[in-house]
MIKE-609426 format. One record per residue (C-alpha): residue number from 1; residue in three letters; x, y, z negated. Coordinates in pm, 1 decimal, always signed. Example, Ala and Ser with C-alpha at 12.3 -4.5 7.8 and 13.67 -1.06 7.14 Angstrom:
BEGIN
+-----+------+----------+----------+----------+
| seq | type |     east |    north |       up |
+-----+------+----------+----------+----------+
|   1 |  ala |  +1230.0 |   -450.0 |   -780.0 |
|   2 |  ser |  +1367.0 |   -106.0 |   -714.0 |
+-----+------+----------+----------+----------+
//
This chain:
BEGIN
+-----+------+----------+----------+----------+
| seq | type |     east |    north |       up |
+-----+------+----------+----------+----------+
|   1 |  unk |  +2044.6 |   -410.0 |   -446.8 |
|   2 |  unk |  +1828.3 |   -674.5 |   -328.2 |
|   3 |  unk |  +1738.8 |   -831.9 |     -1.1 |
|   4 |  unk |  +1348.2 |   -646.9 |    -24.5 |
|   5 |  unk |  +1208.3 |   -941.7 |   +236.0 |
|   6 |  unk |  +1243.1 |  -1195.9 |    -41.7 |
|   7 |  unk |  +1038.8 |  -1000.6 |   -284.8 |
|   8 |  unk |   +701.8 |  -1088.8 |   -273.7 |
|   9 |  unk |   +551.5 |   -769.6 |   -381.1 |
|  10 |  unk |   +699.9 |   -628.0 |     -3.5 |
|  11 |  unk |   +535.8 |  -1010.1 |   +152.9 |
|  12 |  unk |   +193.1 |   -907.0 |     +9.3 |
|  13 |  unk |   +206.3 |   -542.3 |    +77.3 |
|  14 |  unk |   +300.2 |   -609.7 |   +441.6 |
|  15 |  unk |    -52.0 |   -835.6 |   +454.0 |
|  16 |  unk |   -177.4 |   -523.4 |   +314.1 |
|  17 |  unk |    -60.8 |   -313.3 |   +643.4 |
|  18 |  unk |   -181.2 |   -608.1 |   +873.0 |
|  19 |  unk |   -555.9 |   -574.4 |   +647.2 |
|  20 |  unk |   -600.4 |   -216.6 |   +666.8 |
|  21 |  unk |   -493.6 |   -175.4 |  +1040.9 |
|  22 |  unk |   -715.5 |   -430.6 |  +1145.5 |
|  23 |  unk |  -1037.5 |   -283.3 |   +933.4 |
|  24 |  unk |  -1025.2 |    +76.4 |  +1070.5 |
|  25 |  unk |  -1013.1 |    -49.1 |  +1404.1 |
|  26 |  unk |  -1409.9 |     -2.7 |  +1316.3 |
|  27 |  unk |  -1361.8 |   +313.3 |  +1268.8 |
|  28 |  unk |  -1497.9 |   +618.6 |  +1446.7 |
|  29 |  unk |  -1268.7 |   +725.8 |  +1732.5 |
|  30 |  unk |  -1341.3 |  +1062.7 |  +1610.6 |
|  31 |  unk |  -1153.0 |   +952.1 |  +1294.3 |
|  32 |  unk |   -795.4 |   +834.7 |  +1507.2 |
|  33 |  unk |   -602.5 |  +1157.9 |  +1379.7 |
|  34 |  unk |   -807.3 |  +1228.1 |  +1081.6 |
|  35 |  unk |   -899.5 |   +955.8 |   +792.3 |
|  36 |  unk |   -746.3 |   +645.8 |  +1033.2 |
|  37 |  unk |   -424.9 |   +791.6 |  +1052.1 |
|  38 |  unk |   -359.3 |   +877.7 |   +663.8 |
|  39 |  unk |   -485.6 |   +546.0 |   +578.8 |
|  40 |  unk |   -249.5 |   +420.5 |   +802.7 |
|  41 |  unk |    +15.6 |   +587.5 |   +674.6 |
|  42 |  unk |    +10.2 |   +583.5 |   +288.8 |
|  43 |  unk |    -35.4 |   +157.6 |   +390.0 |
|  44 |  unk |   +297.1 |   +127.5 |   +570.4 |
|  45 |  unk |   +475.5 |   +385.0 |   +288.2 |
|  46 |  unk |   +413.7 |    +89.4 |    +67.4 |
|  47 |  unk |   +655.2 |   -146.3 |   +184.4 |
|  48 |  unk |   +880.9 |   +129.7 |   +342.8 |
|  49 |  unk |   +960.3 |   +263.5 |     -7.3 |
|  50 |  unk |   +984.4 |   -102.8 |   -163.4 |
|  51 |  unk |  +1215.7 |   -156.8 |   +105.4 |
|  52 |  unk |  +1402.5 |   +178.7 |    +95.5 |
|  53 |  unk |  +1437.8 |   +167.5 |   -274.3 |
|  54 |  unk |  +1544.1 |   -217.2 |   -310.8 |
|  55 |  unk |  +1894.7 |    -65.3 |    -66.8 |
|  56 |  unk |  +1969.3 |   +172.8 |   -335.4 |
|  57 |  unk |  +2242.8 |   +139.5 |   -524.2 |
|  58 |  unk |  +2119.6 |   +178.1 |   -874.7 |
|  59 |  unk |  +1809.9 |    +36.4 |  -1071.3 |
|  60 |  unk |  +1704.2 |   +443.2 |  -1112.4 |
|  61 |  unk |  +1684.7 |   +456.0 |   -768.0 |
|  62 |  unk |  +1500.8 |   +157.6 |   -706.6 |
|  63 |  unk |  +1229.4 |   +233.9 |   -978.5 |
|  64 |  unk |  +1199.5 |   +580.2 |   -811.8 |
|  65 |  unk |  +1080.8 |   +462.5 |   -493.1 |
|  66 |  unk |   +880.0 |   +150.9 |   -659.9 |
|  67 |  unk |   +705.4 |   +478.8 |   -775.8 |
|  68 |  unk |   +655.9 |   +643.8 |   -522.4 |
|  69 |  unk |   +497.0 |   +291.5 |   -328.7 |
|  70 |  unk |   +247.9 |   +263.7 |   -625.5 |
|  71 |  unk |   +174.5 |   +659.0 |   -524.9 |
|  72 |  unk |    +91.4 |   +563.8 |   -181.2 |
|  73 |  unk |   -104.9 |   +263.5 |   -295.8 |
|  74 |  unk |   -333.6 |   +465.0 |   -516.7 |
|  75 |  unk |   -363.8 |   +698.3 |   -228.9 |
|  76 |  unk |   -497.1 |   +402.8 |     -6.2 |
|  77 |  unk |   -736.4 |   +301.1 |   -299.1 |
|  78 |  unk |   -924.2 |   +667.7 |   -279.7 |
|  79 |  unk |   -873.1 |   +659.2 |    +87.8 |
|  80 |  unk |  -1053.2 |   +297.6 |   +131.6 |
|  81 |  unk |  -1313.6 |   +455.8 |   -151.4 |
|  82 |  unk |  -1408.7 |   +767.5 |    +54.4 |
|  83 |  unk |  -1423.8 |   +466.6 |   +402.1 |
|  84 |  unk |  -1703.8 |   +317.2 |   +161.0 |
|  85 |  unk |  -1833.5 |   +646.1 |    +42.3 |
|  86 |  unk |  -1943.4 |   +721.9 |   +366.4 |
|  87 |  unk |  -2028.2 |   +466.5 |   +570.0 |
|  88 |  unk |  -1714.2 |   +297.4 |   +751.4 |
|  89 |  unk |  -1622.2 |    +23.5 |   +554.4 |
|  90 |  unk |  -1857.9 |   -203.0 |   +400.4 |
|  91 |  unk |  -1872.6 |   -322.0 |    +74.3 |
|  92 |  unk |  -1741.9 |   -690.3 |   +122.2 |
|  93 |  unk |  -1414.8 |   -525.4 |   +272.3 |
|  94 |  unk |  -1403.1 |   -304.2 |     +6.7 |
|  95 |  unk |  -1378.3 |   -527.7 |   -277.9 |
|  96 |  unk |  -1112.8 |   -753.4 |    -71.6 |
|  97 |  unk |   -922.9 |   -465.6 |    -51.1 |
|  98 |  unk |   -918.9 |   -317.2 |   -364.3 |
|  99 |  unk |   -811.9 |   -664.8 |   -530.1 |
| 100 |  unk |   -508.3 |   -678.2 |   -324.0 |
| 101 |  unk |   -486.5 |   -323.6 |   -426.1 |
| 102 |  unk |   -490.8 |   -401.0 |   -788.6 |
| 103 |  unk |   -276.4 |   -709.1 |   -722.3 |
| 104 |  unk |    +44.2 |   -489.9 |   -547.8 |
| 105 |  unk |    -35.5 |   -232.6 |   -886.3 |
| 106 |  unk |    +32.4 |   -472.1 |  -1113.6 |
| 107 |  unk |   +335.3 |   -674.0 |   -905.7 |
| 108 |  unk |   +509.7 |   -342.7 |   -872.1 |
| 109 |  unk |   +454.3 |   -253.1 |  -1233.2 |
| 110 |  unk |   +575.5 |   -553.4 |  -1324.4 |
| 111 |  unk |   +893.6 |   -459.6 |  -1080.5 |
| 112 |  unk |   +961.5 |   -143.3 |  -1231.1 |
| 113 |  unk |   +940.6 |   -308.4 |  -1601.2 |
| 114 |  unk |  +1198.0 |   -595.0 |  -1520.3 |
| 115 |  unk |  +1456.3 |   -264.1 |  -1408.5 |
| 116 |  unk |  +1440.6 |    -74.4 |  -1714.8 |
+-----+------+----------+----------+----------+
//
């Protein structure tokens, strides 16, 4: 449907993977399969679904998986809340975070509006 690289919510939610990987690398090792790992994971769903969806052939399809990314990005915003909560993540990297976080919400809203 379209070629995702070109879409700049995938571009900033790709910085988004690089930002979280490199901020729980100050993480407890005792954390590696725990709280690093889902954080990790619901990051690079992001642009995996934008990606997977943007191959599909219809606009349902696409919006369906744009869904599912802004699922996995509110799952990062709780996860990177709880980091904060208790101690692993201070408060600067927080609020960094959480603006790109708002700023993929609203880019993939605005996504999912333009297909219906």
């Amino acid at each position: 449907m379209n070629r995702y690289q070109d879409l700049q919510v995938w571009k900033k939610s790709m910085d988004l993977v690089e930002e979280v990987y490199a901020v729980v690398k100050s993480f407890p090792n005792d954390e590696k399969f725990g709280l690093i790992s889902q954080i990790r994971r619901c990051a690079v769903s992001i642009p995996s679904n934008i990606a997977e969806g943007s191959g599909r052939t219809s606009k349902k399809e696409f919006a369906h998986f744009l869904s599912i990314a802004t699922g996995s990005l509110f799952e990062l915003n709780t996860q990177i809340q709880i980091s904060t909560r208790i101690g692993y993540l201070k408060n600067e990297k927080q609020e960094v975070l959480t603006q790109n976080i708002d700023e993929i919400h609203r880019m993939l809203f605005g996504l999912m509006t333009s297909l219906k």
